[in-house]
N, C-alpha and C positions, 0 to 999 in steps of 0.2 A: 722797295728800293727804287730809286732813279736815277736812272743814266743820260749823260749826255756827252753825245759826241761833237767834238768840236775839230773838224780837218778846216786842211788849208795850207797852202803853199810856202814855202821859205823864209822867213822873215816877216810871216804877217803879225806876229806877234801872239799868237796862240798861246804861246807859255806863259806870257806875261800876265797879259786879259783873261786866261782859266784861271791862275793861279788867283789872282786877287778876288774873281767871281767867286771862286769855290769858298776864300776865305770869309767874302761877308755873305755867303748863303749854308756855312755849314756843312760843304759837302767836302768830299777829298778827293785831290788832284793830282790827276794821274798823266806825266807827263814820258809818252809812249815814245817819242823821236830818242829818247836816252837811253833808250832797250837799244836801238841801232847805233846810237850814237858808242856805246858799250861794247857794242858787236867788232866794230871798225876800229875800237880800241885795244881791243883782243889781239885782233893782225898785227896791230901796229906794233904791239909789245914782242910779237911773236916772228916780227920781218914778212909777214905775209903779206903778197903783192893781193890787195883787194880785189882787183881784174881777174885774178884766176880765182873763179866761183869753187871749183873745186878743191884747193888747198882751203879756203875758208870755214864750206860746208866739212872738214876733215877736223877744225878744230870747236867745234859746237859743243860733241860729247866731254868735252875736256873745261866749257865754258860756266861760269855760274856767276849768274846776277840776278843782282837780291836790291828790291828799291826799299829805302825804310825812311821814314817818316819826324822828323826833329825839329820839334816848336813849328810844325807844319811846313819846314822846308824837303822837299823832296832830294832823299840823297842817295847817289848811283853805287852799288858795291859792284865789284868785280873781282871773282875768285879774293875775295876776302878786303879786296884795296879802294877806298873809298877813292871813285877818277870822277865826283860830279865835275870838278874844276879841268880837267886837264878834256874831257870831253866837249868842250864850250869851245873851242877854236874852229877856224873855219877849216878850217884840214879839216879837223876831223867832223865837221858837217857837210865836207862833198865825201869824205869818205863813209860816214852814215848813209848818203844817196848812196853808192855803188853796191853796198853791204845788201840793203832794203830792196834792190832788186832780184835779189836771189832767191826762189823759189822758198829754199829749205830754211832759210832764214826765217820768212816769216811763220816760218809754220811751225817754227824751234820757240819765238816769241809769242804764238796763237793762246796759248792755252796761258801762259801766264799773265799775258795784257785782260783775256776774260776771269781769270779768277780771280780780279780786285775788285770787278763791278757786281760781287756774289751776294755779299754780308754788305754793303754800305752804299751810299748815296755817294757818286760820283762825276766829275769832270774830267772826262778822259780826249786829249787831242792828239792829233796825227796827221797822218794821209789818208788813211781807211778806216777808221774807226765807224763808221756810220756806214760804210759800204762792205767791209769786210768783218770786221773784230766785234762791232755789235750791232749789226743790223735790228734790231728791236729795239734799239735806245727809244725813251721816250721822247727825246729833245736831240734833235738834230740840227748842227750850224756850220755852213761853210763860210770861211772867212778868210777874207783876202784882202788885198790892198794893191797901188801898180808897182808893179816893179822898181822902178825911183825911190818911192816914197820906202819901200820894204828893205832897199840897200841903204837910203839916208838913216834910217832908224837902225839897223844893224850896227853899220859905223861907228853912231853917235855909243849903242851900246858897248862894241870894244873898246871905244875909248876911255868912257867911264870904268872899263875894267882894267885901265893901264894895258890894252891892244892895240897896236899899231895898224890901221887899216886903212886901203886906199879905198877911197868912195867907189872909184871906177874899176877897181878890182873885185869890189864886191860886188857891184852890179853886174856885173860879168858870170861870175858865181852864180849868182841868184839866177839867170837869167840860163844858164847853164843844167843848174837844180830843177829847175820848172821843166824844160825841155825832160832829162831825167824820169823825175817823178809822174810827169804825165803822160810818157810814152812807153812806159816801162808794162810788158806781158800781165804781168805778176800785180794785182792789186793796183792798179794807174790810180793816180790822183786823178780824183773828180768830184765834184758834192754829188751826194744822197739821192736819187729822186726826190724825195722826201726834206726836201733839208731847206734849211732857212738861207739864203745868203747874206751875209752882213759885208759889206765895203769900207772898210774904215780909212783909206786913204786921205778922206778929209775928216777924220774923227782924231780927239786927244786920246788921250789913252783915258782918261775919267770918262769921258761919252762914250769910249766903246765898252768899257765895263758896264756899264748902265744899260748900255743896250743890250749886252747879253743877261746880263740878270735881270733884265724886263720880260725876256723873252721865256728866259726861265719861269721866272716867277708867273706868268702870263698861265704856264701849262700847270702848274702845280697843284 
């Protein structure tokens, strides 16, 4: 089996560029920011102020996400309620950053993010997935883009979902998320020792699928 971890920062497009790799390389895509994003949707259903780590970690035992697989879309269950859609807002992607710094958080998500990369050949992205979740991957990729270019693409993609978004409010976000993610005790965002970096800033989204399944394909 092969693994590859694909981390990297907020908006760099990780979801978009695994999903399509995995699809013409045959592998399954494993999109890990939805375990958290899941997590923050839990509270939210439940009124729980995400800040207080302790009321969160209190509703874990009580929590159940199941990711399942349809015509190779990847889709979020949560105690039984399919939220892939209602998880995609930017709420609830600062509040997957606050979630994901919790200790016991990720350690509720450890063992399910590794039991997908068991039985099958996979694309799994995140923030740690190559530093914490499978350090052995054969193929390690950090991937990023500037901050500009990650909140203009963001944007353009709420809009295309009928999302109202302000350029400048997302960059703000993002730029908030990064601070977040990279300062955070608990698993910080950083590439790999190990790990390739790709910049796609000035890459289309066809050039950066290409450059990741060259990269792949390269190790195979």
């Amino acid at each position: 089996m092969i693994s590859v971890a694909i981390d990297g920062p907020a908006g760099a497009g990780k979801s978009t560029i695994s999903r399509r790799a995995a699809s013409e390389l045959g592998f399954t895509y494993v999109d890990t920011g939805a375990l958290y994003r899941a997590i923050g949707q839990a509270c939210t259903n439940k009124g729980i102020d995400v800040s207080n780590s302790e009321d969160v970690v209190k509703i874990l035992s009580e929590t159940d996400i199941k990711l399942t697989f349809t015509d190779g879309e990847q889709r979020v269950i949560l105690n039984g309620k399919d939220v892939s859609a209602e998880i995609r807002t930017e709420k609830a992607s600062m509040t997957a950053s606050v979630v994901s710094a919790i200790p016991e958080v990720r350690q509720f998500l450890l063992g399910l993010q590794r039991s997908f990369a068991k039985n099958e050949n996979v694309i799994m992205d995140g923030r740690d997935i190559g530093t914490v979740v499978l350090p052995n991957a054969e193929i390690k990729i950090f991937l990023t883009a500037s901050p500009e270019s990650r909140a203009d693409r963001r944007t353009k993609q709420l809009a295309a979902k009928g999302i109202a978004a302000d350029y400048n409010d997302v960059l703000s976000d993002i730029i908030k998320r990064d601070h977040n993610d990279s300062s955070r005790d608990t698993a910080p965002l950083r590439p790999a020792d190990d790990s390739i970096i790709v910049d796609t800033t000035n890459l289309t989204l066809k050039q950066s699928v290409k450059r990741i399944t060259d990269i792949i394909k390269a190790k195979l």
